[in-house]
C-alpha positions, 0 to 999 in steps of 0.5 A, a space after each residue: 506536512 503537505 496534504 493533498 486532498 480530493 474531494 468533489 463535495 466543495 463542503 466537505 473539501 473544504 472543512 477537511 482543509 480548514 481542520 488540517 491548515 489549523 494543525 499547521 498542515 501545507 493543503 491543496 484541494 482539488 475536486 476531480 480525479 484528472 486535477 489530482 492525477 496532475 498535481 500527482 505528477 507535479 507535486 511533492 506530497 508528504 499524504 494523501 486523502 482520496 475520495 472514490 467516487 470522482 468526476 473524470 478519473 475515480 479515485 481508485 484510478 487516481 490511486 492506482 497511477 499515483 503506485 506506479 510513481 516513484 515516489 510512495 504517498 501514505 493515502 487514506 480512501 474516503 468514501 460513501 461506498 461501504 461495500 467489502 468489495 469496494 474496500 478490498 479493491 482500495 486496499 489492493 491497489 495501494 490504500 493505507 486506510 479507509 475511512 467510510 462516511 460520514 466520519 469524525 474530524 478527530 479520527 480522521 486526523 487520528 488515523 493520519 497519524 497512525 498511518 505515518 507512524 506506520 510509514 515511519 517504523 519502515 522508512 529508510 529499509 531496503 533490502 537485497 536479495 540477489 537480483 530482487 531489491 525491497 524497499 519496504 518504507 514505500 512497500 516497493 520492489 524491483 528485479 534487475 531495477 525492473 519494477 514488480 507489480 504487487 497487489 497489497 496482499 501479495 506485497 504483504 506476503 513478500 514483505 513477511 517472507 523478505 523480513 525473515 528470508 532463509 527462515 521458515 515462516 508459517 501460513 499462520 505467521 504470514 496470515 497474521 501479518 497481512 490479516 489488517 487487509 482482510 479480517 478472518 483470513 483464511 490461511 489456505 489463500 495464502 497458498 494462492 499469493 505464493 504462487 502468484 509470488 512465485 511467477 513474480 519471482 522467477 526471474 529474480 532468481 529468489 525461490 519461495 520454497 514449501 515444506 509441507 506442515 511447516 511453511 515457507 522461506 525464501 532462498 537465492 540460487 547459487 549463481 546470486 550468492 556471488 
């Protein structure tokens, strides 16, 4: 596997690398947000490990150009920074995971592979739904080939509705499915996600529609049927 890793404390950076080379791993290391950013756009990376605090470009930077790429790199946030705030932000803008420090080696590595076998589950799904096109593997769609911009809820949301479209789902379904994000979801925000889901939508021609007491589901218009 070829990791990159970016991290600005030389020790640290370079314990991660020695640790993940034993295990047979592909690294490269690099120390600022701008050097990440280019070997992003450069480079093939099976994972990505992404400190936040950053000189040049921070790391949520970093990681919000690396989602609008084509391709998807599986990425755990490491940081100092334990604020819940700080967290929501990583996770909305594409995290896999985040790891607080100080951290342990062995669960590092632990989470690494939790997160591929996440990634793996999904990997090669792609679905059609009238002009809308998911691919769920690299948590990405598309209207007309023109990609929508989702934050980490609001693809949640989507993903829920497109694994079970033309099927009634539950705020209480679609709550649990995204609860990893933000523990104690309150349902009703969910109201807030379709909504925004529904203006993303619009132009697909796939409507979220809403039966009172029971949920929501997913339905093409006449003209995609064809």
């Amino acid at each position: 596997m070829h990791v990159l890793i970016v991290e600005d404390d030389e020790t640290l950076g370079d314990g991660l690398s020695r640790y993940l080379r034993q295990a047979a791993h592909q690294v490269d290391l690099v120390t600022n947000g701008r050097e990440a950013d280019l070997a992003l756009t450069h480079e093939w990376y099976d994972f990505l490990i992404l400190d936040i605090g950053l000189p040049g470009l921070d790391g949520f930077e970093v990681l919000r150009r690396a989602r609008l790429r084509d391709r998807y790199v599986p990425t755990i946030v490491l940081t100092a920074r334990d604020a819940v705030e700080d967290k929501v932000r990583g996770l909305d803008l594409g995290a896999d995971d985040y790891l607080v420090k100080p951290f342990s080696l062995p669960e590092l590595e632990a989470r690494i592979r939790t997160v591929l076998r996440r990634n793996q589950k999904t990997a090669e799904t792609h679905i059609v739904y009238g002009k809308l096109k998911v691919d769920i593997a690299a948590r990405r769609a598309w209207v007309d080939d023109n990609p929508l911009r989702l934050t980490s809820r609001e693809w949640g949301v989507l993903e829920c509705l497109v694994l079970r479209a033309g099927k009634m789902v539950s705020k209480d379904q679609i709550a649990a499915a995204i609860s990893d994000l933000d523990a104690g979801l309150n349902p009703n925000v969910i109201e807030v996600y379709i909504s925004r889901l529904r203006q993303k939508l619009a132009p697909s021609g796939v409507k979220i529609h809403s039966i009172r007491g029971f949920g929501y589901y997913l339905e093409k218009t006449a003209d995609d049927e064809h």
